[in-house]
N, C-alpha and C positions, 0 to 999 in steps of 0.2 A: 726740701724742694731742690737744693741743686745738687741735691745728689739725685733726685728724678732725671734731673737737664741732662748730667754727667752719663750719666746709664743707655738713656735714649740718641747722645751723641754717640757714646761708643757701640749702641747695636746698630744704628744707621752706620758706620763708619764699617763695620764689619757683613754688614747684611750682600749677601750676592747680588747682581745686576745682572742682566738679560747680556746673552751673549754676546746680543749688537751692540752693545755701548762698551761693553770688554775687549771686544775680537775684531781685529780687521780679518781680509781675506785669506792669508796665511795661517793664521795661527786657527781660523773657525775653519777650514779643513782638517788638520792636523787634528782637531781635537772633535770633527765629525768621523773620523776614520777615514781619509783620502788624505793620507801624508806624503804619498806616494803620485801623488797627482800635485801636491804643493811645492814638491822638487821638482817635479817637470815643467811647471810654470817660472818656478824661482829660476831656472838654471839660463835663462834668456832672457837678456833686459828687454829686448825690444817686445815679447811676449807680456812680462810681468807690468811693463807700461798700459800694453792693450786692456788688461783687468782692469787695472787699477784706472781707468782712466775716467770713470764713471759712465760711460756711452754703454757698456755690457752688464746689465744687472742680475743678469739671469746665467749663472753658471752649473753648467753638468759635467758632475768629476765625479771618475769611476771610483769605487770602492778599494780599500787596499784587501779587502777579504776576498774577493772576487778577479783579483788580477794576480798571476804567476809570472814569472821568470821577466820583471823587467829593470831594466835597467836603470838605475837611477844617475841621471847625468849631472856632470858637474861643469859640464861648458856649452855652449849656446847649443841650439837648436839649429839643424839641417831644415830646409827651406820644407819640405815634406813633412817636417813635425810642426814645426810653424803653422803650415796649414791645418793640422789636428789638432794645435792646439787653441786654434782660432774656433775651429769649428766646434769646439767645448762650448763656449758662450755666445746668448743670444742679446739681441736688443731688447731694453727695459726689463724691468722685473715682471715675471710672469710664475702666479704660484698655479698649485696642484688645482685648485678649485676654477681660475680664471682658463688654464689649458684643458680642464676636462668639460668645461662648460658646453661649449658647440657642441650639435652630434654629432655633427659631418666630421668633428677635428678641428684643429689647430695649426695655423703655418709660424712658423717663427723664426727671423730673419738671425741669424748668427753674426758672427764676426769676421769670417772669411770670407774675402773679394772673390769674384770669379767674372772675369772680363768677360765670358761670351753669354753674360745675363744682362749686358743691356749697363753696367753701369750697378748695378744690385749687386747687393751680399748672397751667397747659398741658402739655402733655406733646410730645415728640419720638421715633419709633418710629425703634430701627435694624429694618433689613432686612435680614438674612441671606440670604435667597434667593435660588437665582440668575437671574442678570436675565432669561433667557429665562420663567420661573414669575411676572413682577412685570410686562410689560406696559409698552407701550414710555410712558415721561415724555414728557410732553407740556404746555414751557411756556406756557400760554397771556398771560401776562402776569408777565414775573422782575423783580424787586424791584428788580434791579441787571443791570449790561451783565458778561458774563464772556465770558473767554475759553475755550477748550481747556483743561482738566485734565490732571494726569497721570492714572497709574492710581490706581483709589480702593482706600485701605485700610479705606472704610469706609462706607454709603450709608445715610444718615439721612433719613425721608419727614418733611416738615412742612405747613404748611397747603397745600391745595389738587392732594395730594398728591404736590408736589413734591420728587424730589432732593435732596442735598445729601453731595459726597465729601470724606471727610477725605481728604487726600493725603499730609498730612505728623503723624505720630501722637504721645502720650506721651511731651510735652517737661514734662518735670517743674518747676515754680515753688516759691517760696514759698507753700503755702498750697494746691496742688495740681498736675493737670494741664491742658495745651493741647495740642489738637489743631486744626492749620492747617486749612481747608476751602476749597473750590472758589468758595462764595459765600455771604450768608447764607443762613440759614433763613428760607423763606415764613410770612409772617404768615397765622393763621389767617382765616378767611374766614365769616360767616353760610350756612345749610343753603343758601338760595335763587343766593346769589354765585359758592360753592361748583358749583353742579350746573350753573349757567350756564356759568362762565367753565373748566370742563374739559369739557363737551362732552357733557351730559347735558341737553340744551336742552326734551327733550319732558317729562323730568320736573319741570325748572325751570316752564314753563308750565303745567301740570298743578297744580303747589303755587300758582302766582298764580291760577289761575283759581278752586281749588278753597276760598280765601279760609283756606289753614291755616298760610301765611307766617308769621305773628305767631306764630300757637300755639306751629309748632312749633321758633319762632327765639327763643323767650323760656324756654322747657322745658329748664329742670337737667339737666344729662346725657342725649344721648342717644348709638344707635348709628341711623344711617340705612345702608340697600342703595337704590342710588342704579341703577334700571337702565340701560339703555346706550338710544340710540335704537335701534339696531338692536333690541335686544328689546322694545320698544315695536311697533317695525314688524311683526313679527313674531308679535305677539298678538293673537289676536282677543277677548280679554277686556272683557266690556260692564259690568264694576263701576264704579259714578260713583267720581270722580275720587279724593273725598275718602275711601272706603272700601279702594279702591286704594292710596293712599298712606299710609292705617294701618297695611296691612299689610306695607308697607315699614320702618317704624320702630319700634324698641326704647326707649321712656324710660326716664329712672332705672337706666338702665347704661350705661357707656361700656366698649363692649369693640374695643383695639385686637386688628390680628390678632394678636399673640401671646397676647392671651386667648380667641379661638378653637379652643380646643382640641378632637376627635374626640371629639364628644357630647355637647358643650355644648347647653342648650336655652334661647331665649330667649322672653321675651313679647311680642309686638307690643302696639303702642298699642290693638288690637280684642282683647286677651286670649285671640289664640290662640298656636300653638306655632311657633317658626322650629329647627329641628335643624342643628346644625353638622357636615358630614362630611371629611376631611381625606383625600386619597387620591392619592398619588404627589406630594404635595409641592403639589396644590392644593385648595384651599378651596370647599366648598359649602355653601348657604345651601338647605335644602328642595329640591337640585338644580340650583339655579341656582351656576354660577361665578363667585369672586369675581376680574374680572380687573382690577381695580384697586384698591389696599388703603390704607388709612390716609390717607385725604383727611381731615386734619384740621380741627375745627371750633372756632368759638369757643363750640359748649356741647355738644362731644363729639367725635365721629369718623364719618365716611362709608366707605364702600364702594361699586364700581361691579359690576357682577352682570350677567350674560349673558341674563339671561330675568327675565319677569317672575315674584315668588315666589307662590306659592300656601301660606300658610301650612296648618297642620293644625290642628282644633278640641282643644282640652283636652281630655285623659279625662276622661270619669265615672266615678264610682268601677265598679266590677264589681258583678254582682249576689248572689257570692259576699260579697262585701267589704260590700255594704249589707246584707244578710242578717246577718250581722255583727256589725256597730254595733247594728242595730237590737234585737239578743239581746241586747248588752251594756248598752244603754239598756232595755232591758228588765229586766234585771238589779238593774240601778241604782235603778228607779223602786220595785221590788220590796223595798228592801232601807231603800229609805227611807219607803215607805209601814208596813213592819214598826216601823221604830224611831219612827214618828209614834204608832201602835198603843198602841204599848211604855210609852210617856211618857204618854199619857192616860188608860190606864188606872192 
């Protein structure tokens, strides 16, 4: 018998344990294959606190098979990687099953500030949808050289509305999860940078000429509909530039698409109506197609739109409805003109 005891001490003693109870966050990248991402974190204390600090459970670090010619640093971090490397991790732990959940998608707040959000972190949009409904990616300038992916377990949009595949998911750490990814995440981009550098070039010119750059690239949250040239070309609309492009932009809300929901209503910057309609799985804007979604911004989110939008004016009230009010304010006046009466006599 205690040579039973002795045997079953030492296979317990030697038996393996789950990586979470072995690995903090260092050492379960290195040994997920993103070692090359564990030196980018390690090389900055003020970075390697932000992991570690338990507020970011959810970490995306790119592959070392999938990243070429980068540098591995051995002293802090420039204020610019800083922000990349923030923008790696989101708040709480979110696996592959609970981000592919929604159809609409996924928003998930990262770790990177960005003052002209009101106070908020940047955000990163999964995409659920399938890629024939999302419009082909199109890098016009990637952050990093990659190579071929596998298949993705998971397509995350970030600045500029770019890509980005988990391929290897929900490796559980000390203190949360990691999902490997294809490359980083695109850094967000200004409204004007934005419309340029994907290939809305006539409405980029349109915002320089029509002198609302500044306005509307210092303006707390917005949603912009970014038309396409071809729906430019396509217009014969003779609205000066700058009333044209009001009607493009939503302030004081940022709504990715999964807050686009079937009848949503927004306000334009001119205080008329944009209606959201969602139908077979694509998104309209007062008719227009959203066929490129969540171009993320450093003070909100864009969209690319197939036409140019013609918003719709606010209702007035009805003439029932002011007919209405006006009895009850009538009512009203009556009833305090009585009790003024009442007391002075």
């Amino acid at each position: 018998m205690s040579q039973y005891w002795a045997l079953l001490v030492l296979f317990l003693g030697t038996a393996p344990v789950t990586m979470s109870q072995q690995l903090g966050l260092v050492d379960t990248l290195v040994a997920s294959g993103a070692s090359k991402f564990a030196s980018f974190i390690q090389s900055d204390p003020d970075v390697l606190q932000l992991y570690t600090s338990g507020q970011f459970g959810t970490i995306f670090a790119p592959s070392d098979s999938v990243l070429t010619n980068v540098t591995v640093l051995s002293r802090a971090l420039n204020p610019l990687q800083q922000r990349q490397a923030a923008f790696q991790a989101a708040k709480g732990e979110t696996d592959l099953e609970q981000a592919s959940e929604p159809l609409t998608g996924a928003i998930l707040e990262t770790a990177m500030g960005s003052p002209l959000l009101d106070g908020g972190n940047q955000r990163i949009v999964v995409d659920t949808r399938p890629i024939n409904a999302t419009g082909p990616t199109r890098r016009w300038h990637s952050p990093l050289p990659t190579r071929r992916a596998p298949a993705s377990l998971l397509r995350i949009t970030s600045g500029l509305g770019s890509n980005t595949n988990v391929i290897k998911g929900d490796i559980p750490f000390q203190g949360g999860i990691i999902h490997i990814t294809d490359s980083y995440f695109t850094l967000p981009e200004s409204l004007s940078s934005t419309s340029s550098a994907t290939g809305q070039s006539t409405f980029s010119r349109m915002l320089a000429t029509s002198n609302m750059t500044q306005t509307l690239e210092s303006t707390h949250s917005i949603t912009a509909f970014l038309p396409s040239d071809a729906a430019f070309s396509a217009s014969n609309s003779t609205l000066p530039a700058s009333t044209l492009l009001a009607n493009h932009v939503v302030l004081g809300n940022v709504k990715y698409l999964p807050d686009l929901q079937n009848g949503v209503s927004l306000t334009t910057q001119r205080g008329e109506r944009l209606a959201i309609t969602v139908r077979g799985g694509q998104y309209y804007v007062n008719g227009a197609r959203i066929t490129k979604a969540n171009l993320i911004l450093d003070n909100g989110v864009a969209h690319v739109v197939d036409k140019i939008i013609t918003p719709s004016p606010l209702s007035p009230p009805s003439p029932s409805a002011a007919s209405d009010n006006a009895a009850h304010l009538g009512k009203i006046f009556a009833m305090v003109t009585a009790l003024v009466t009442f007391v002075w006599i």
